[in-house]
Structure formats: structure tokens, C-alpha cells
C-alpha positions as CSV (number, residue, x, y, z in Angstrom):
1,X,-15.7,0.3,-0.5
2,X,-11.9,0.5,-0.9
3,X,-10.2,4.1,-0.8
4,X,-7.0,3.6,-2.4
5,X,-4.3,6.7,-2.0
6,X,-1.5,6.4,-4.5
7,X,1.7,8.6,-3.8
8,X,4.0,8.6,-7.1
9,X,6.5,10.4,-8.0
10,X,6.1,13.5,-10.5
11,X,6.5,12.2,-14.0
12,X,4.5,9.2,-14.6
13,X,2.5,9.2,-17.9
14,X,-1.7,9.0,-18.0
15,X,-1.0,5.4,-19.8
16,X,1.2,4.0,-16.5
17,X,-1.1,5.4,-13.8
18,X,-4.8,4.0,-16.0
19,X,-2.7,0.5,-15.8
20,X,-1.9,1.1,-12.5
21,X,-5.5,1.8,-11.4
22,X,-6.7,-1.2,-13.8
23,X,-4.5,-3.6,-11.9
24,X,-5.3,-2.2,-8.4
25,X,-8.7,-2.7,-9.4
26,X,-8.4,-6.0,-10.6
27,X,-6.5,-7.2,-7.2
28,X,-9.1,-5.4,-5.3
29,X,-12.1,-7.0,-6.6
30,X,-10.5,-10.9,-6.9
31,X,-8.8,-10.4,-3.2
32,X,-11.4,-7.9,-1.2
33,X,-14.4,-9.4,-3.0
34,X,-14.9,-5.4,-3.6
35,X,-17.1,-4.3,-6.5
36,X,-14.9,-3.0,-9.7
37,X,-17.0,0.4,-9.5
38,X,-16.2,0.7,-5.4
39,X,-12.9,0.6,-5.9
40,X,-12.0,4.4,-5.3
41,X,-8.4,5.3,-6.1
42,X,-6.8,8.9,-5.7
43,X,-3.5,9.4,-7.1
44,X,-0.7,12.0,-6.1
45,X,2.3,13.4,-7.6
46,X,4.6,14.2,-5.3
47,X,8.8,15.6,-6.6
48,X,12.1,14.0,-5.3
49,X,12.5,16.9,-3.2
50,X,9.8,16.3,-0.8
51,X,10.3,13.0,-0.9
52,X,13.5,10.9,1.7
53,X,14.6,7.6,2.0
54,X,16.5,7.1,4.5
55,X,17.2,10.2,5.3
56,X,18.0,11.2,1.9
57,X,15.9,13.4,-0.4
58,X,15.3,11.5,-3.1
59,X,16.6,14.5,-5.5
60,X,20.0,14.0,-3.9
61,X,20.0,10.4,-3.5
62,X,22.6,8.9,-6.1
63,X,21.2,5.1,-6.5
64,X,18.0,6.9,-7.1
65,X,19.4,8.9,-9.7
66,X,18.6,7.2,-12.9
67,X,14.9,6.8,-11.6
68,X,14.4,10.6,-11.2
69,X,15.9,11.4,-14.1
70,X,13.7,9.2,-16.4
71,X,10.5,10.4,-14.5
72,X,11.8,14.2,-15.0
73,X,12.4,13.1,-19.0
74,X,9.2,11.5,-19.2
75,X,6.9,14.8,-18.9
């Protein structure tokens, strides 16, 4: 039984993660051989200010800018 933990960043609609979980599913079952209703996924929202790349929070990270934004307009 795959246990799938998915770390996203605050601000993702209930339509992107379902499609998300859909095609994790999907990949799961054709590549693991797993059965659709083992797949087990747990998703977590985490914000840009827990978050570094690099060494950089993502909140303060310029070329990630425009990506935090549209999640932060999204909600």
C-alpha cells in the first residue's frame, strides 16, 4: 500500500490537488501495480516562510516571486 505525503505550498485550489491525487493515483497503480483504493495520499500546505531553497525563504526569494504571489491570489 503506497503512503504518498504531498508538501505544497499554501494556496492551491481543491480542483489542482483532486487532479493531483487522480494522477498520482493513476502512476501508482500502472507503475507500482498498487490497487487504485491503496493508494493513500496526505496532502500539506505549508507558507513561503517556512519553506528555503537554497538558503532562501521562499517568501523572500525574488525568482520565486511571481509563484507566491499567484498561490497567495489564488485563495
Amino acid at each position: 500500500m503506497p503512503n504518498i505525503t504531498v508538501e505544497l505550498l499554501a494556496g492551491r485550489t481543491l480542483e489542482q490537488r483532486r487532479a493531483f491525487a487522480l494522477a498520482v493515483a493513476d502512476s501508482a497503480v500502472e507503475i507500482l501495480g498498487a490497487r487504485r483504493q491503496d493508494v493513500r495520499m496526505v496532502f500539506s500546505e505549508i507558507t513561503a516562510d517556512i519553506v528555503a531553497n537554497g538558503g532562501v525563504l521562499a517568501s523572500e526569494d525574488d525568482s520565486r516571486a511571481g509563484v507566491v504571489s499567484a498561490l497567495s491570489e489564488s485563495r
